[in-house]
N, C-alpha and C positions, 0 to 999 in steps of 0.2 A: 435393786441398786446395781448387781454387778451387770443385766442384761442393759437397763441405761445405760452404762463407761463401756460395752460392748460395739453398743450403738450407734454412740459416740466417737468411737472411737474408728467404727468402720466407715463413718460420714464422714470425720478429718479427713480417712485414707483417703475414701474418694475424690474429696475436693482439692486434696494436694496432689492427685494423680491427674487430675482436670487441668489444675494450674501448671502443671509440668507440661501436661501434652499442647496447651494452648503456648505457653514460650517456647517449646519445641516445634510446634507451626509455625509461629509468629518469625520462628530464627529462623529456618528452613525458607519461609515466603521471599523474607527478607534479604536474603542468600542466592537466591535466587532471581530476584531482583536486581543486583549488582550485577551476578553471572552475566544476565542478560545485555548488560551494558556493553558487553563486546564487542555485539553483534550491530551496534547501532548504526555505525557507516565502519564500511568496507572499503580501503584505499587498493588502487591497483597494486598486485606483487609484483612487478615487473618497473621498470626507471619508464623513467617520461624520456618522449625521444620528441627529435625539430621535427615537425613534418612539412615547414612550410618548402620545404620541395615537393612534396607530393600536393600539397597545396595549388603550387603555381603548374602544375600539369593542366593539358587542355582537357583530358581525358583517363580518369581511372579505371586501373587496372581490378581482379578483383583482389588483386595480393592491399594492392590501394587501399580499398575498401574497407578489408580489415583492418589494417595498421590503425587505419583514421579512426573505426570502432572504437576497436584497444585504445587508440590514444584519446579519446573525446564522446566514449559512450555515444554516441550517435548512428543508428542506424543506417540502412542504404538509402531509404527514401528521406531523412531528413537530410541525409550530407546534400543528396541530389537535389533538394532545395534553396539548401545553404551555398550550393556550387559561387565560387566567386568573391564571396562574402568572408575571406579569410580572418578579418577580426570578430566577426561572432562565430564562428568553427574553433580559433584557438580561445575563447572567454569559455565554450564549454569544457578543453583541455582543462581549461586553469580551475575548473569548477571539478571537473574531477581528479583533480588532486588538490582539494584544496583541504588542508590540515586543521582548518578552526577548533578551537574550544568545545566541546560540547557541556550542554546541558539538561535540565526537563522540566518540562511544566504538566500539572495536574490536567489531563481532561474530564477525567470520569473521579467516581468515587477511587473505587480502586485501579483507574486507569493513568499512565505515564504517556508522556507523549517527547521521543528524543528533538531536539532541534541544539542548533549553535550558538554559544554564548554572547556571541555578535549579533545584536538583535536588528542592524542594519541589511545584515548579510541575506542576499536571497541567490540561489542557484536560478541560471538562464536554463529557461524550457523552451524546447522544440513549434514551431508554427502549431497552433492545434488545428485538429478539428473533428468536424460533431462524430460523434460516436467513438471516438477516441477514450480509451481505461488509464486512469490513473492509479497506480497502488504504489502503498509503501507500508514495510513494517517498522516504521516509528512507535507504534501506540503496542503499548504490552501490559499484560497482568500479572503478575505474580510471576513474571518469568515466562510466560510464553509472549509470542510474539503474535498477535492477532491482526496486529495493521489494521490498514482502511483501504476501500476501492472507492472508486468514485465514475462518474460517465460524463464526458463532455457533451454541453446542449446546446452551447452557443460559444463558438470559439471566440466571436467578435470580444464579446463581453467576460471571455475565460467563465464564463457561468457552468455549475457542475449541478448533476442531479444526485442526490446523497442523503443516505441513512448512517444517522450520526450517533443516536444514545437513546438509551428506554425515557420512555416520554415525550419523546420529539418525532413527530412524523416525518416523512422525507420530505424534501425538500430542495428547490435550486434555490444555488447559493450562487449570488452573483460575485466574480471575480474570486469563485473558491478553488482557483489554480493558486493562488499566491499562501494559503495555506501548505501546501503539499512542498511549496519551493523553500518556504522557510526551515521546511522539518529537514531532517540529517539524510534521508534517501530517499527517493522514489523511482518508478518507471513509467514510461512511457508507453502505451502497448497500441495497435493498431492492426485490426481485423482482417486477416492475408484474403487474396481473390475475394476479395467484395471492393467493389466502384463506391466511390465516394458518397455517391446520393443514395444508394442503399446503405451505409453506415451513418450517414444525415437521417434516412427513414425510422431506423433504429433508434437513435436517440430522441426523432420525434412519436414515435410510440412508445416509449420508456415515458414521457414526459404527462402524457394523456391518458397511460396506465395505472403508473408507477408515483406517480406526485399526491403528497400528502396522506403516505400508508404510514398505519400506525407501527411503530417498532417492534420487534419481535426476536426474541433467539431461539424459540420454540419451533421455528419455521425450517422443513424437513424432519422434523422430530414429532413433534405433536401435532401438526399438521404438515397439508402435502408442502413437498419441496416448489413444485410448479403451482403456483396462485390462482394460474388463468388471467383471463383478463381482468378479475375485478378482484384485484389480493387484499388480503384481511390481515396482514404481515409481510414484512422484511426487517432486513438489517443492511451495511453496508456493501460486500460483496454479494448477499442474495438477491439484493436490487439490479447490481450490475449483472449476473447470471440471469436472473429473469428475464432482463431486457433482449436478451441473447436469443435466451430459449425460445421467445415468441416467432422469432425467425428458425429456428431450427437448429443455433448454434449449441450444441451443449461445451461451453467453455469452462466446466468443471473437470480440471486435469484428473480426479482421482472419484469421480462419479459418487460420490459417498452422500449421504446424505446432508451433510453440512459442507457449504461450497466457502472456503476462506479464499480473503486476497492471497494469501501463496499459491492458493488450487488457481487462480486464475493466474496469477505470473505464469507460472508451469505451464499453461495452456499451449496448447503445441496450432492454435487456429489465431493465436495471435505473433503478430510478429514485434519485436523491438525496436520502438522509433527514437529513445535514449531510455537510456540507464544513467542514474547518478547515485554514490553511496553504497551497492553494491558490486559484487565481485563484474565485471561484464562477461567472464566465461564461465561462473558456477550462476549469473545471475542469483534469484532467491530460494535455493537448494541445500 
């Protein structure tokens, strides 16, 4: 009898020390969760200045250059696009300082996804094109910020090629720039010293490689990080790293076996064609 209420008694314990450490995760996840919300968009620390005198110049300077950055997240080669066109250079100002509401919507089981409580509202993006990287870390778990990357395949169409969630193999998503513009940040990123049709070839081998692979997190881990040409796995930024790697690029800032969209922000072979919702001088750091 007293080794049964022994028993007993060490089986409560354990199951109230179970119940403890599970509301103790549960708090902690939760906590962390919120934490996270800070990070979601990043306003400039610096006042918004007029630029449209540097606007109406024939020719900028590179002090130009940067102001226009700082003031309008915009890169060298999208302003020198945009040259002329003063109401869509200051719509991106207004977009990067614009203070909306935030909020979140469910992607995943245990995935967050930040966007603006304005569900009209979409941030203006840069001319794309093909081979052009999109990232942002909107989407987080339990407090870390995992993000998404994506690769543009057809600028015409904004169509992206993209690994989204376990069970869904990759995939082009037509017009899946307008996802990335609704969410609280993203960037813009574009492949330094490579010609335009070599970043066009790249996206068109990513598409004939890389379309319709099954999902994977294992990949770098359990299996190799580099697929080859006929991959058995990815996920979202290991899609866009592969498309890379075929060429020679290793766009993985910190080489480790698992390549996140921050290892690619970080990447020092890409350059910055806008920023929106992060820092533009700590970028995603």
């Amino acid at each position: 009898m007293k080794i049964a209420k022994r028993i007993a008694s060490v089986l409560l314990a354990v199951l109230f020390g179970i119940i403890v450490f599970v509301a103790l995760l549960c708090a902690a996840l939760l906590i962390a969760d919120a934490a996270v919300d800070a990070s979601a968009r990043v306003l400039p620390s610096y006042a918004r200045e007029d630029i449209s005198l540097i606007l109406s110049k024939e020719t900028w300077s590179e002090e130009d250059y940067q102001t226009l950055y700082l003031q309008t997240g915009l890169g060298r080669s999208a302003l020198d696009e945009l040259k002329g066109d003063d109401e869509s250079i200051l719509a991106f100002q207004d977009a990067l300082y614009y203070e909306g509401e935030l909020t979140h919507e469910t992607v995943a089981i245990t995935t967050k996804r930040d966007k603006f409580a304005d569900e009209d509202y979409r941030a203006p993006i840069v001319p794309l094109q093909e081979g052009d990287v999109l990232v942002t870390s909107t989407c987080h778990t339990f407090g870390w910020r995992n993000g998404h990357a994506a690769l543009v395949v057809n600028a015409r169409t904004s169509s992206l090629l993209e690994s989204v969630s376990l069970g869904i193999p990759s995939a082009i998503t037509l017009n899946g720039v307008n996802w990335f513009r609704y969410g609280t940040n993203f960037m813009v990123l574009r492949l330094k010293n490579a010609d335009k049709s070599l970043r066009a070839e790249i996206a068109a081998t990513a598409c004939d490689r890389l379309y319709n692979v099954p999902y994977s997190l294992t990949v770098g881990f359990l299996s190799p990080k580099d697929q080859g040409e006929t991959p058995q796995g990815t996920h979202c930024s290991h899609l866009v790293w592969q498309a890379f790697y075929y060429y020679g690029y290793d766009i993985d800032s910190n080489g480790g076996p698992l390549c996140s969209a921050q290892d690619i922000a970080n990447s020092d072979l890409f350059e910055v064609v806008q920023v929106f919702g992060f820092d533009p001088i700590k970028l995603w750091n």
